[in-house]
N, C-alpha and C positions, 0 to 999 in steps of 0.2 A: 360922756359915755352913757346915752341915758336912751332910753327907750322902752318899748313893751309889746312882747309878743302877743299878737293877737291870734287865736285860735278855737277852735270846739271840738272838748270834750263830748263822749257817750255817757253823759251826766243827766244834767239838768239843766233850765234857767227859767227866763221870761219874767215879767213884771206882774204888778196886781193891775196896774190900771193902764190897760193897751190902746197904742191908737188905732182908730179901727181901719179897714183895709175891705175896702169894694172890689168886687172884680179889678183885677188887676190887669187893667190895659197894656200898664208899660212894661209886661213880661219882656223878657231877654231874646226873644226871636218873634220872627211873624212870618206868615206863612213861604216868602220865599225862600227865606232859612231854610230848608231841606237839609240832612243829614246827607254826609256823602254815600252812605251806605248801611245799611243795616246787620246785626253780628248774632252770630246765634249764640244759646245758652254756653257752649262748648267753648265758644271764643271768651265769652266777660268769664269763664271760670279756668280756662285756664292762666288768668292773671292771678297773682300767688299772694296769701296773704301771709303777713309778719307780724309776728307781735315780741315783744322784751320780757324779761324774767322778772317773778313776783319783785313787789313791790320792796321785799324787804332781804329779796337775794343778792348773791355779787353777779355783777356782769361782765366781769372781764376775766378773759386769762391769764394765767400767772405770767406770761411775758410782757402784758398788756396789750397783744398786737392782733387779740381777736375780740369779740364781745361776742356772748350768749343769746341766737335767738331761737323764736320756735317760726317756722313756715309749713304753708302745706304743698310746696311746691311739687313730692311725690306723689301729690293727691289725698292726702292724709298727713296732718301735725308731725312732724319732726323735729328734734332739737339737729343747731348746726352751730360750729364756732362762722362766724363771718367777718374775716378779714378788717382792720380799720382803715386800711388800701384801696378798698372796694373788690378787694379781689375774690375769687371764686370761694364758694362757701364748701364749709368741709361737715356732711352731714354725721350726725350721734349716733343717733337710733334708726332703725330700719320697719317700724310698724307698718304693716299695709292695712290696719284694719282699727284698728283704736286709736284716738290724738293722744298723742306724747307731746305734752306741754313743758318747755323747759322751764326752773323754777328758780335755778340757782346754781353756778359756777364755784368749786372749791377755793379757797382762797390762797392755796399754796401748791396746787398741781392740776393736772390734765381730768379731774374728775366732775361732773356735773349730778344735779340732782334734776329728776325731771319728776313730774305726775301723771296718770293715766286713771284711766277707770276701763270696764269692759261693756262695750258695746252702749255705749252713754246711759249706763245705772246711776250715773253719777256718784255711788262709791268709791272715789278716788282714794287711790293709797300714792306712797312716795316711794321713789325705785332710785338709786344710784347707778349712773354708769362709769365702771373702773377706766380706770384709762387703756386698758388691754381691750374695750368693750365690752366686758360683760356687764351683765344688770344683776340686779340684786333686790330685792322687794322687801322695802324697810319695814312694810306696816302690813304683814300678810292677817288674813281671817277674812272669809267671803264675807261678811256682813261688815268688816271693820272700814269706816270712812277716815282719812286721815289728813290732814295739811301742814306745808311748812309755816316756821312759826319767825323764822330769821334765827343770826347767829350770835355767837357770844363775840364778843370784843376782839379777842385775840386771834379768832377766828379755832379754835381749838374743838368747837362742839356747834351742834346749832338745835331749835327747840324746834317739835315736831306735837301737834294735838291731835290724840284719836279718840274716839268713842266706844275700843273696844271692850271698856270695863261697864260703861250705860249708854245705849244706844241712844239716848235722848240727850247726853252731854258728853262736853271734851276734853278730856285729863291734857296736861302738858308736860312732857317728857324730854329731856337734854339729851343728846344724842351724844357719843364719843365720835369727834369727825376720823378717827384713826381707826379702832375697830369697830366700829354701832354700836355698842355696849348702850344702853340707856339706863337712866334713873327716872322715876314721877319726881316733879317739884311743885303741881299742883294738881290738886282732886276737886275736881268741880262738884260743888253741893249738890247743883242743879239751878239751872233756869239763869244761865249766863253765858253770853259769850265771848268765848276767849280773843282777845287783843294781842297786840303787841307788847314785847318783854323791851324793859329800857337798855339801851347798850352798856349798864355798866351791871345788866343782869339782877338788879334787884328787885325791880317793880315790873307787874303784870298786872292791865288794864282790861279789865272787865266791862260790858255791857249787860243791863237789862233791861228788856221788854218788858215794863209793863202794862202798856196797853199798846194800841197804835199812835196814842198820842202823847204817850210819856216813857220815857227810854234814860234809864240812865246810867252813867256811869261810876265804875267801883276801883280802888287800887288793893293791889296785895303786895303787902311790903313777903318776897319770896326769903331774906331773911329772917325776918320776924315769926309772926305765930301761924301767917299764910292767911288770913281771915280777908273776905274782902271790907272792904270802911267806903262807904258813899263818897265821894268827892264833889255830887253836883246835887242843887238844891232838890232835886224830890219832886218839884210841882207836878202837876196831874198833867198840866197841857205843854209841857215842853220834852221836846225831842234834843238828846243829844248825839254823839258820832266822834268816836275815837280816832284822832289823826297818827297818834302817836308820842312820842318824846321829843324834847331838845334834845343835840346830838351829846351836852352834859349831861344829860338824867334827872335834870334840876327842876324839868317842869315837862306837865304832859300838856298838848296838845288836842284840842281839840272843838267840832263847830257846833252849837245848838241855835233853836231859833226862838231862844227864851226872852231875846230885848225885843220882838217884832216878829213880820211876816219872811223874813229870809234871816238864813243861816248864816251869821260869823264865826269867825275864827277865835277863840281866847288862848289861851293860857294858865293853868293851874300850877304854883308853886308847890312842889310837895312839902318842901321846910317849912313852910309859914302859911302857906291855906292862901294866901291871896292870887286876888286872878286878875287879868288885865287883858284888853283887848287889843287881838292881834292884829285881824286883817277883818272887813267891813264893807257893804259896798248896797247900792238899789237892787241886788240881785243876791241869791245865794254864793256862799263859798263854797268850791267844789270841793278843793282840798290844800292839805300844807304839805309839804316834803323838806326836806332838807340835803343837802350833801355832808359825807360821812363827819367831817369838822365843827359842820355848820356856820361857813364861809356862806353857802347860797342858800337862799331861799326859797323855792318857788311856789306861786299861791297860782290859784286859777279859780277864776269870778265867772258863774255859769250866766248869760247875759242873752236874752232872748235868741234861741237855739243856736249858740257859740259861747266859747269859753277864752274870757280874757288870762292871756296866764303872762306872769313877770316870774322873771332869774335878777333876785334882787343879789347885789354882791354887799353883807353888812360890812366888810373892812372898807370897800373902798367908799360904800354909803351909795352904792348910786345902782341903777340896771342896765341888765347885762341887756344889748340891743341886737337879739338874733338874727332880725331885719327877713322875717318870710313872713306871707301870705297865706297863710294852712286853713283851711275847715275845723281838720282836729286833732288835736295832737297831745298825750299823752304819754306817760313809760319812763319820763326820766330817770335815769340811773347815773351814777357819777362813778370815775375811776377813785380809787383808793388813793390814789395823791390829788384828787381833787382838779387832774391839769384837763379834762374834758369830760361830757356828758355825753351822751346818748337819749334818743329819744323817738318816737314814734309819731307821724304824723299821714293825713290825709288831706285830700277836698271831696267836693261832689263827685266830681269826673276823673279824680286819682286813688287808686287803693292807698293802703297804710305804706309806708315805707319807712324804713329806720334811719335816723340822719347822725352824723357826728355832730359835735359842736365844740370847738378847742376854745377851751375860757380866756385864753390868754390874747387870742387873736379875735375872736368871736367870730371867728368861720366856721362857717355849715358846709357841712357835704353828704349827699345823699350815698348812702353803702348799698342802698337796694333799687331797683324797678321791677315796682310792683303789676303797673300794670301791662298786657295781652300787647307786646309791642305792635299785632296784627290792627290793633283796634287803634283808631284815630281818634286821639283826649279830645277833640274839637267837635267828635259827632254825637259827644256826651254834653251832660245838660245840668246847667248850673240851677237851681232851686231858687226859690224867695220863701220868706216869711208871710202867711198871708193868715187875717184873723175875719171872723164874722160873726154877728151878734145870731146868739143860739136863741130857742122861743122861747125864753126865757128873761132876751137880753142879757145873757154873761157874755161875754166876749169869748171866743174859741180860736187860739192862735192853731197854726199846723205848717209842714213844709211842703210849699205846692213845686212841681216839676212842671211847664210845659213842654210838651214834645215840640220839635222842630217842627217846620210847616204846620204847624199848626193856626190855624184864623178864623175868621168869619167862612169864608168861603170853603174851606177846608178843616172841619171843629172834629175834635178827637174826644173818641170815648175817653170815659174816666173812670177810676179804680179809688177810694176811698180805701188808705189801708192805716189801722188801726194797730197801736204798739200792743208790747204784754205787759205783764204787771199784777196785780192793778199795782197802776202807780208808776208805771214806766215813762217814757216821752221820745217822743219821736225828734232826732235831732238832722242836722244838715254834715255831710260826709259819705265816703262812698258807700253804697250798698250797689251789690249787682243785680240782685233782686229789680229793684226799681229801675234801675238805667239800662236794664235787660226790656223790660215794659214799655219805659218813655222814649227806648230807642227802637221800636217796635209800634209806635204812635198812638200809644196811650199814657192821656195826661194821669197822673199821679199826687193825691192831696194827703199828707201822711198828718192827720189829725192829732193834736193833742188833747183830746174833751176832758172834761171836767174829772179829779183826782188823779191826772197826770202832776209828774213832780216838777219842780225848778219854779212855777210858777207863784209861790206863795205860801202858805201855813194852810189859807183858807178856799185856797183853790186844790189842795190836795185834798183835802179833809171833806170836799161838796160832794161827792159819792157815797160814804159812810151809809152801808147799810141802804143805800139807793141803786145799787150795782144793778146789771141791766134795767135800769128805770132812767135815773137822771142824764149818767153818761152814754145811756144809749141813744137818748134821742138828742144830745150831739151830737151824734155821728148821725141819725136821722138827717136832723136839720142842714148837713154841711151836707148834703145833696143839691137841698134851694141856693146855697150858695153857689155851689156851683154852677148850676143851671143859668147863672146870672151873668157866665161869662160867654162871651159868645163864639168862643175859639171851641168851648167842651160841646158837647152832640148832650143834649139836656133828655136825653131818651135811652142813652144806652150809657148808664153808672152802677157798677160793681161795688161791692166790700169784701178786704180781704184783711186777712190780719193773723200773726199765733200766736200761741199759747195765752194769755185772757182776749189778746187779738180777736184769738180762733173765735173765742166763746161769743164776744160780742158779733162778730159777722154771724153765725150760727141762732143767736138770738136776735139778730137783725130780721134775718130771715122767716124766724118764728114769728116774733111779737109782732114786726110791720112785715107783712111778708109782699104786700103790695110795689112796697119802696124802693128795694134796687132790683136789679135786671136780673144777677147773679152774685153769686157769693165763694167766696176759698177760703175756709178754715180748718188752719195748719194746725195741728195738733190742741185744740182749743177743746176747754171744757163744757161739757152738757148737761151735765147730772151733777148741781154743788153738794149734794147730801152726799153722794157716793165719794166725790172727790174732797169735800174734806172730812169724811170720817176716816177714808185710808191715806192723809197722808204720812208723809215715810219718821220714825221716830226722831231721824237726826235730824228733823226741824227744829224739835227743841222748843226753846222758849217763843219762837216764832207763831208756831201753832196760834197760841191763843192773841197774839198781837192780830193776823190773820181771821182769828173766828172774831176779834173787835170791828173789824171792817165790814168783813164779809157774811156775820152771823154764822153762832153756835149751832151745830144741827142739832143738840141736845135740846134747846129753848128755840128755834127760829126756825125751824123744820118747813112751819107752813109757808112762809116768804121766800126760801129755799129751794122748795117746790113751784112756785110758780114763776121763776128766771131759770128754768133751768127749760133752754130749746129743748133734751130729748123728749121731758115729759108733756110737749108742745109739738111734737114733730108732724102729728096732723095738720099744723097751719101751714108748714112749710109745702111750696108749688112752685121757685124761682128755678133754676138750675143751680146745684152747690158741687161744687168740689171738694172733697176729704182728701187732709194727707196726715197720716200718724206713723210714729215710731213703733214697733212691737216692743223695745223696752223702756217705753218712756215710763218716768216712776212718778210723775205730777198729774197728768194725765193716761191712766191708764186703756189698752186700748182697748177694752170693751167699751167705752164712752162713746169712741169712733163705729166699731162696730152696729153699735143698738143705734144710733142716731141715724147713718144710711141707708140701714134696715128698714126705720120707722120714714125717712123720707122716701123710700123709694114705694113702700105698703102703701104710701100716699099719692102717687105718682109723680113726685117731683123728679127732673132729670137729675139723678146723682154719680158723679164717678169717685172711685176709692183709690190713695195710693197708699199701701202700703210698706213700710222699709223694715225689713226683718232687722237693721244690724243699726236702729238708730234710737237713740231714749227720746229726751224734749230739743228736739232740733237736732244740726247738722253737723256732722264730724268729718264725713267723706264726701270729696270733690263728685267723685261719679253719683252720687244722693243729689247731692243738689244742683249737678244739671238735670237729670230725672225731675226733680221738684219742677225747676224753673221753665223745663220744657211741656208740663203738664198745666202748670197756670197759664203760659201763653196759650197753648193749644184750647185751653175751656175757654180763655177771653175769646178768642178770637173766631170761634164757633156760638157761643151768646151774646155777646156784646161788640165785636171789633166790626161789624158790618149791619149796614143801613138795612 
C-alpha cells in the first residue's frame, strides 16, 4: 500500500540551480489545435469556487453525513453542509454582498462558525450561525479584527484572537461553545503573532518578526506564568514557521530554513528541548498536518510550481496511495474517528473541487463540479514550466500558457502577468483570469522574478531593497524571451499583474515605458511613502519585517521616491488600464486616483474601473466578470490585433 500523491499547492517551490529552458517548441498544441470555441468572462465565472474550513476547524456534521464548505455558487461566499453522497448542497448563510467564509463546524450539533468582514476592509470578525439560523457576531467593535484560533479537546469551548484591546496586537480568549461567555488566557506584550494552542490546551506558539530575515519562535506554557521562552536558536539569518503540535502535545512542529536554502520540517520536544528532523527534501516544505490521533500524516514538498504531498499512515508504516493526478490540492480535514478525509483539489483546466477520501478503502470521490459544465475542459490549456537567463544571467522560472492554434504562421500576442507579494509566486492551477485570456488567443507567461518564494533563501532575499530595480527588469527581460518564440507576435506584449503585481506593471510602464505595448494594474501600488506610512495597525509586528524589505520611509524616503510610478507618471505614454477597490485598506484608492490623473495630464490612453463594494481584490462573482471583461476589452483594442 505505498504510494504518493502528487499535487500543487498555492505555496511555493522551484530549485536554486534550474535547467534552463529556450523557447519552448514542444509546447502542448500547435496551430491546428484550434479550441472548439471560445467562452466569455460570464461562462469561466459562473463555474463555482470551493474551498474547506480553517485549518484547525471541524468539518464534519454531527451525523457525519455532511462536511463544511464555503462556495460562491450564489455569486458570493456561502457556507453550505454538502452531502458525503454528493447529493445537493444545503446552503447556511444567505449574504449577497460580503464572503461568508466557513471556519468551523460545532462538534456536537447543527451549529457552524463562519467569518466575514464588510465590504473587503479586511477587519474580519467571527459570527456563529444557530441552527434556527440566526447569526450572532462574536467579536463586534468596527475597528475590532478577529480569528478563529481552534478548539479545546473535548470540544467544550474554542480560542478566538482579537485586537480589540491594541490594534497593533492579538489577545487570545476561550470561548464558552454553550453560551459565548469568554475569558483572556493570553495578553499579547506586543510584536507577536499568535499560533496555534496544543490540543491538550496548555501551550501557545508564538512568532516573531524580527527582521525579514530572522522570524522566530516562542512557547507560553498558558498554565504557568504565560511568559513567552524562545524555543528556536535566535540567529539573524534564519526564518522560522509554526506548523503546529503533535496531536500528544509532546512536541511543536514546525519548518525553518536554518540547515540550508529550503525549508524543513523539525520537531521541538517541549520536555526536553531536543529537536529532530522531520521531513526534508531539494525543495521547500510547505506544510505538516496531522489527523485528530495522529494516525496520518501528511507533509507537502513545494517542487518546482507543484507540491508533492504524501498521507503517510504511521501504524501501518507505509502511504496511503490516493492514485489522482491534481495540479493542487490542499484543505485536508479528517473526520473525528479518523475513517476518511476530505480535501480540496484542482489543475489548469479544472477549478477547485472538494473530494472524499475513505482511508480504509483509499477511494476518492469527487462531492463537487466545479467547473461551467457549458465550457468544454479540452478547450482549456494546460501550462509548462518555462525558465530564461535574465541580464543578469539569474535564471527566471515562470508558468507559460500557450493558446491553442497558436504557431509560426499564426503567433499570439502575449500578456506578462506578474504575482503580488513582494514575495508571492505564481504557481500552475486553475485561474479563470488566465484561461479566460489564453482562451481568447493570448499566450500568457506568469513570471516568477527574483524575491519570489519557493525558490531558495537566496533567490527570495535578491530584491531586498532593490524593489522596482532588480525584479523589474525581470520582468523587463522576459519580453526578449519571449520574443524568441515564434508562436508570440514579438510586437504586441502586455504586463499585467495586482496588488505588488499592480505596482510592477505601473512601474513597468514608468521606468521602461518604451517596453510593452500596454499595461493592467489591479489595485497595485504607486506612492511607497504613502502606502507604507498608512499601513493599517493590525499589521503588527509585520510592519517593520516589510520596512526591512521594502525600506523605512523615515530613513529611505529618497529611494522611495524614486520607484514609486506616480511620482514618475510623466514617463508613462503606453496605454494602461486601472482597476481598484474604493475599500481597499493596502492600497488606498487615492493611489489609483492621482496616477490616472497624472497619466492621462500626460496623454497616455488610460481607462479607470472602479468597484465601490470591493477592498484588495475580489469577493463578488458579478466584480470579477466586470474585471475580466475590461482586461479582455483593453487587450484586444491595444494589443490583440496586427
Amino acid at each position: 500500500m505505498t504510494g504518493t500523491i502528487r499535487l500543487l499547492l498555492s505555496a511555493s517551490a522551484l530549485a536554486i540551480s534550474f535547467p534552463m529552458a529556450t523557447a519552448p517548441a514542444t509546447a502542448q498544441n500547435t496551430e491546428a489545435e484550434a479550441p472548439s470555441r471560445t467562452y466569455s468572462a460570464e461562462e469561466f465565472y459562473t463555474s463555482t469556487t470551493f474551498g474547506t474550513v480553517s485549518g484547525q476547524g471541524h468539518a464534519c456534521s454531527p451525523d457525519g453525513s455532511a462536511v463544511l464548505v464555503t462556495s460562491d455558487e450564489s455569486g458570493v461566499r456561502n457556507a453550505y453542509w454538502q452531502p458525503l453522497d454528493g447529493g445537493e448542497r444545503m446552503q447556511l448563510t444567505s449574504s449577497q454582498s460580503d464572503a461568508y467564509n466557513a471556519v468551523s463546524a460545532f462538534p456536537g450539533d447543527g451549529r457552524i462558525l463562519f467569518s466575514a468582514n464588510s465590504g473587503g476592509n479586511e477587519i474580519n470578525h467571527l459570527f456563529v450561525r444557530e441552527e434556527d439560523g440566526t447569526i450572532r457576531d462574536l467579536t463586534p467593535g468596527e475597528e475590532t479584527r478577529a480569528g478563529f484560533s481552534g478548539w479545546t479537546a473535548d470540544g467544550s469551548g474554542f480560542y478566538v484572537e482579537t485586537n480589540e484591546r491594541d490594534a497593533s496586537s492579538s489577545d487570545l480568549y476561550l470561548f464558552d461553545a454553550g453560551d459565548y461567555s469568554r475569558e483572556p488566557i493570553f495578553q499579547n506584550p506586543g510584536g507577536y503573532w499568535l499560533g496555534s494552542v496544543s490540543p491538550n490546551g496548555r501551550w501557545l506558539v508564538l512568532t516573531k518578526e524580527e527582521t525579514n530575515t530572522n522570524s522566530d519562535l516562542y512557547l507560553v506554557d498558558l498554565q504557568g506564568d504565560g511568559e513567552p521562552v524562545l524555543v528556536t536558536p535566535g540567529d539573524a539569518e534564519v526564518t522560522h514557521g509554526a506548523e503546529g503540535f503533535t496531536p500528544d502535545s509532546a512536541k511543536l512542529v514546525y519548518t525553518t530554513n536554518e540547515f540550508g536554502e529550503f525549508r524543513q520540517a523539525w520537531t521541538y520536544d517541549i520536555a526536553t528541548g531536543e529537536r529532530d528532523l522531520l521531513a526534508e527534501d531539494e525543495w521547500d516544505v510547505s506544510f505538516v498536518d496531522y489527523s485528530p490521533s495522529g494516525r496520518y500524516r501528511v507533509t507537502a514538498f513545494n517542487r518546482d510550481g507543484a507540491t508533492d504531498v504524501t498521507v503517510f499512515d504511521t501504524v501501518e508504516g507505509e502511504e496511503i496511495d490516493v492514485g489522482m493526478e491534481v495540479a493542487n490540492m490542499g484543505g485536508f480535514r479528517f473526520s473525528p474517528d479518523e475513517s476518511m478525509a476530505m480535501f480540496a483539489a484542482n489543475t489548469d483546466t479544472s477549478p477547485t473541487d472538494i473530494y472524499h477520501l475513505d482511508l480504509a478503502s483509499e477511494q476518492v470521490s469527487r462531492l463537487t463540479s466545479a467547473l461551467n459544465p457549458a465550457i468544454v475542459e479540452s478547450d482549456l490549456v494546460t501550462s509548462t514550466v518555462a525558465r530564461f537567463a535574465s541580464y543578469d544571467g539569474v535564471e527566471i522560472p515562470g508558468i507559460l500558457y500557450r493558446p491553442k492554434g497558436a504557431g509560426a504562421g499564426n503567433p499570439a500576442p502575449a500578456v506578462v502577468y506578474v504575482h503580488g507579494g513582494p514575495g508571492g509566486q505564481s504557481r500552475q492551477g486553475y485561474s479563470p483570469v488566465i484561461q479566460h485570456l489564453v482562451n481568447h488567443g493570448y499566450a500568457v507567461y506568469a513570471i516568477n522574478n527574483r524575491g519570489s518564494s519557493g525558490y531558495g533563501t537566496t533567490f527570495f532575499h535578491m530584491d531586498d531593497l532593490k524593489h522596482g530595480d532588480a525584479d523589474l527588469r525581470d520582468v523587463v527581460a522576459s519580453k526578449d524571451f519571449l520574443q524568441g518564440m515564434d508562436w508570440i507576435a514579438d510586437d504586441r506584449i502586455a504586463v499585467m499583474g495586482g496588488s505588488y503585481g499592480g505596482y510592477m506593471t505601473a512601474a513597468a510602464l514608468a521606468f521602461h515605458p518604451e517596453v510593452f505595448d500596454a499595461g493592467i494594474n489591479i489595485f497595485g501600488v504607486t506612492n511607497w511613502l504613502r502606502t507604507l506610512e498608512s499601513i493599517p495597525a493590525w499589521w503588527g509586528p509585520q510592519r517593520d519585517a516589510l520596512f526591512d524589505e521594502l525600506g523605512d520611509p523615515a530613513t529611505d524616503s529618497e529611494r522611495l521616491r524614486a520607484i514609486s510610478p506616480l511620482l514618475h507618471a510623466d514617463r508613462i505614454v503606453k496605454p494602461m488600464l486601472v482597476v481598484q477597490g474604493a475599500n481597499d485598506p493596502r492600497v488606498l484608492q487615492v493611489e489609483s486616483d492621482e496616477l490616472v490623473e497624472a497619466a492621462r495630464a500626460n496623454g497616455a490612453p488610460v481607462e479607470y474601473v472602479l468597484f465601490p463594494d470591493e477592498g484588495h481584490g475580489f469577493t463578488r462573482r458579478d466584480n470579477r466578470i466586470t474585471a475580466s471583461k475590461a482586461y479582455l476589452a483593453f487587450l484586444n483594442e491595444h494589443v490583440g490585433t496586427e
